[in-house]
C-alpha positions in Angstrom: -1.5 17.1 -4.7 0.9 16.8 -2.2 3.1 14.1 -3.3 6.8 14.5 -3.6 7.6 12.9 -7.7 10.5 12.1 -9.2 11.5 10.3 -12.8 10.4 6.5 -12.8 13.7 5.5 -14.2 15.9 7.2 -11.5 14.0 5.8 -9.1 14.4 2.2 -10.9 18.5 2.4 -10.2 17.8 2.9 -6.6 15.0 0.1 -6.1 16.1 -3.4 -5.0 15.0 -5.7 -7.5 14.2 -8.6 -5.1 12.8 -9.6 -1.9 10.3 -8.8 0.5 10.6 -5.0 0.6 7.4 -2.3 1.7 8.6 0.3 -0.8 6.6 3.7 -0.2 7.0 7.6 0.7 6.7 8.2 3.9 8.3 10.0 6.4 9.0 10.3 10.6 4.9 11.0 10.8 3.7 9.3 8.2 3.2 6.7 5.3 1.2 7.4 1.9 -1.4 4.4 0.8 -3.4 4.0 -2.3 -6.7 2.8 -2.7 -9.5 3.2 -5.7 -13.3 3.8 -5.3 -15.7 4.9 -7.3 -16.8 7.8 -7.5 -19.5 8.3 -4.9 -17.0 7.0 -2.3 -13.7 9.1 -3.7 -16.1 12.2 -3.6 -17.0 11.9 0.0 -13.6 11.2 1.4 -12.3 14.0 -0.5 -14.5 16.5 0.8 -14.8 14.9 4.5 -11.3 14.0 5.2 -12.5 10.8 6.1 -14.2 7.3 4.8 -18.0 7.6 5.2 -21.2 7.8 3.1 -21.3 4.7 0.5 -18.1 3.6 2.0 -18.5 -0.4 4.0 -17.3 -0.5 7.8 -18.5 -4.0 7.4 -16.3 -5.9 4.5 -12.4 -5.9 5.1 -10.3 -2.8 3.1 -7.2 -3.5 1.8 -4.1 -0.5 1.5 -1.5 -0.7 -0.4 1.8 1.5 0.2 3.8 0.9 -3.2 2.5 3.0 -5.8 2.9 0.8 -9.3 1.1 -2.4 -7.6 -2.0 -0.2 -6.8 -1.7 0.8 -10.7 -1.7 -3.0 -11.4 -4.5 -3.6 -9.3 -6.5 -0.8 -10.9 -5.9 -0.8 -14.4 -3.9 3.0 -13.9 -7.7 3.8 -12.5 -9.2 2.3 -15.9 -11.4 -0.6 -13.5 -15.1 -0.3 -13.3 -15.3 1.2 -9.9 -11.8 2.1 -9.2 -11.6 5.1 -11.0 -11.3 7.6 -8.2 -7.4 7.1 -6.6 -6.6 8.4 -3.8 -3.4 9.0 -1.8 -4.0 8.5 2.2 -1.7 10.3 4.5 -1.7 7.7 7.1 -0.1 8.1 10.0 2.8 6.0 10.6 2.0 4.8 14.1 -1.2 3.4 13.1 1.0 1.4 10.2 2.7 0.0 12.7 -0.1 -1.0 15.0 -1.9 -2.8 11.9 1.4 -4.6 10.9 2.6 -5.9 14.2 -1.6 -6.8 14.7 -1.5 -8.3 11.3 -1.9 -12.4 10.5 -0.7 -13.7 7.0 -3.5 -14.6 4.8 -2.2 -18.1 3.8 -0.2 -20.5 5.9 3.7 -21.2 5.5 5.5 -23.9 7.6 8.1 -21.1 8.1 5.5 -19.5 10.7 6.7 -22.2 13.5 3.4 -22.4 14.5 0.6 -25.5 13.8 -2.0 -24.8 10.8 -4.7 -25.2 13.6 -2.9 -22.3 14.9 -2.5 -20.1 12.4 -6.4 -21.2 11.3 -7.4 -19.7 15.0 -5.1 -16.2 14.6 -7.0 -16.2 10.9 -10.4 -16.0 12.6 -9.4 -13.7 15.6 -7.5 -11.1 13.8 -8.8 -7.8 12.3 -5.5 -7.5 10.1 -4.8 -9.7 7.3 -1.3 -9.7 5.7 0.1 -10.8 2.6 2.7 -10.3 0.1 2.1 -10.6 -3.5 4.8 -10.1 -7.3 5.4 -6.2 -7.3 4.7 -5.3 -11.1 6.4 -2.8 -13.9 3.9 -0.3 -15.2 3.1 -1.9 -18.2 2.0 -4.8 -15.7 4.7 -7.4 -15.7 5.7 -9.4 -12.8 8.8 -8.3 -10.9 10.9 -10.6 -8.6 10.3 -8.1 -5.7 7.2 -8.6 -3.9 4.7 -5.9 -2.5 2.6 -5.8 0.7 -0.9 -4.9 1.4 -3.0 -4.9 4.3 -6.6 -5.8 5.0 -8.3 -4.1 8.0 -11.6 -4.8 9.5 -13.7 -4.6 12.9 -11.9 -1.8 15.2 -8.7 -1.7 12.9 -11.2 -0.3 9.4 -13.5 1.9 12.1 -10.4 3.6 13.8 -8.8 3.7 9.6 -11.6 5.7 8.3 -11.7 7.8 10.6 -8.8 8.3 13.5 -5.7 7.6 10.9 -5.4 9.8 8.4 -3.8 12.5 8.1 -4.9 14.3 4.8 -6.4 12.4 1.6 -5.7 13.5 -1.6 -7.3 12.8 -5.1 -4.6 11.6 -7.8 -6.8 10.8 -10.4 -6.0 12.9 -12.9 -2.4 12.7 -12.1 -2.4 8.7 -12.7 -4.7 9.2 -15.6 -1.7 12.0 -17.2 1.1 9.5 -16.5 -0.8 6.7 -17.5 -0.4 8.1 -21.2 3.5 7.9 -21.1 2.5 3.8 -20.5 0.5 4.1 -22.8 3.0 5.7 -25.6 6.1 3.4 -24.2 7.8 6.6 -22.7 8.9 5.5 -19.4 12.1 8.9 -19.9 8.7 10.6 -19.0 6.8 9.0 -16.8 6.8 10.8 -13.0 6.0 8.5 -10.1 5.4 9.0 -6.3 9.5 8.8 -5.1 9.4 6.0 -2.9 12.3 3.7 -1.2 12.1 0.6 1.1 10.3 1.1 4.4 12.0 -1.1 7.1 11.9 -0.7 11.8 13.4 -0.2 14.6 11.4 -3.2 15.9 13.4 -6.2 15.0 10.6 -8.5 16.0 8.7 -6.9 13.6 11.0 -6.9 10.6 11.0 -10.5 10.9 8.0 -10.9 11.4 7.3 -9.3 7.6 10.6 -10.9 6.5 11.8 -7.5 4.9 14.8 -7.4 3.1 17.2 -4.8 4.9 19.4 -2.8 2.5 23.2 -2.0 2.8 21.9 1.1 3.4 18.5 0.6 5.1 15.8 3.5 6.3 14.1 2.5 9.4 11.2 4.1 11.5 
């Protein structure tokens, strides 16, 4: 597995605990995404190095970046069909090419753009964007919220197959931590190390209203 961990609670000191912030590992080259399959597609990808088989070029796949949320969408891998996670080496300049392609799921008058308008970039875009409550592991809503990305047409082809880097199987690694959840351990539990994500491009921060830090990391 090559991740690089570190203690869930050290981490916690460092994280901001509010805002719009993509908080992930990732590095010059690349960004690491979770998603969960079951088994038949996990298998495949695994052994191929890329999304094929069983796996739907056809319905829109969603990626998230931040570690916990994709434990709160999966139930720590305990879903029907979400069993298999995986960590997707992604690389970054195909993160970037999704975001700044991306349209927000759900309209906001802070868009300065028409409903009509927005309704049009819904239908035309490939990328979907939204940001949802991050979440603890035990579940709970955080103030900070976490992005995902939904990718479809060209943009889920030229994911499955052109993007990645390396995927790697961390099911047995979220189903071990999972336990110090489980027992109310958190001194214990080990986490992906992750800190806020934000660009270069200022268009595009805005764009994703990201929170910049004091001390911010940009790509």
């Amino acid at each position: 597995m090559k991740l690089k961990l570190e203690k869930y609670k050290q981490q916690l000191q460092d994280w901001p605990q509010k805002g719009h912030h993509i908080m992930a590992q990732y590095d010059n080259e690349k960004i690491i995404i979770y998603q969960s399959y079951r088994k038949e597609i996990g298998e495949f990808a695994v052994k191929n190095q890329y999304f094929g088989g069983a796996f739907s070029l056809e319905r829109m796949t969603w990626i998230k970046p931040n570690f916990l949320w994709m434990m709160y969408r999966n139930g720590w891998g305990k879903k029907e069909g979400q069993e298999y996670v995986l960590a997707i080496h992604l690389k970054m300049e195909a993160f970037k090419e999704y975001l700044r392609n991306a349209v927000y799921s759900s309209y906001n008058k802070e868009m300065e753009i028409s409903r009509e308008e927005w309704k049009d970039q819904v239908n035309e875009s490939s990328v979907r964007l939204q940001w949802d409550p991050d979440h603890d592991p035990f579940g709970n809503k955080l103030e900070r919220r976490a992005i995902q990305i939904g990718l479809r047409n060209d943009f889920i082809r030229s994911f499955a197959q052109d993007d990645i880097i390396l995927i790697d199987d961390i099911s047995d690694f979220v189903k071990e931590q999972y336990q110090y959840v489980l027992n109310d351990d958190l001194d214990n539990l080990m986490l992906p190390e992750e800190k806020p994500l934000v660009f270069d491009d200022e268009n595009l921060n805005k764009k994703l209203k990201l929170n910049k830090n004091p001390d911010p990391y940009e790509y």
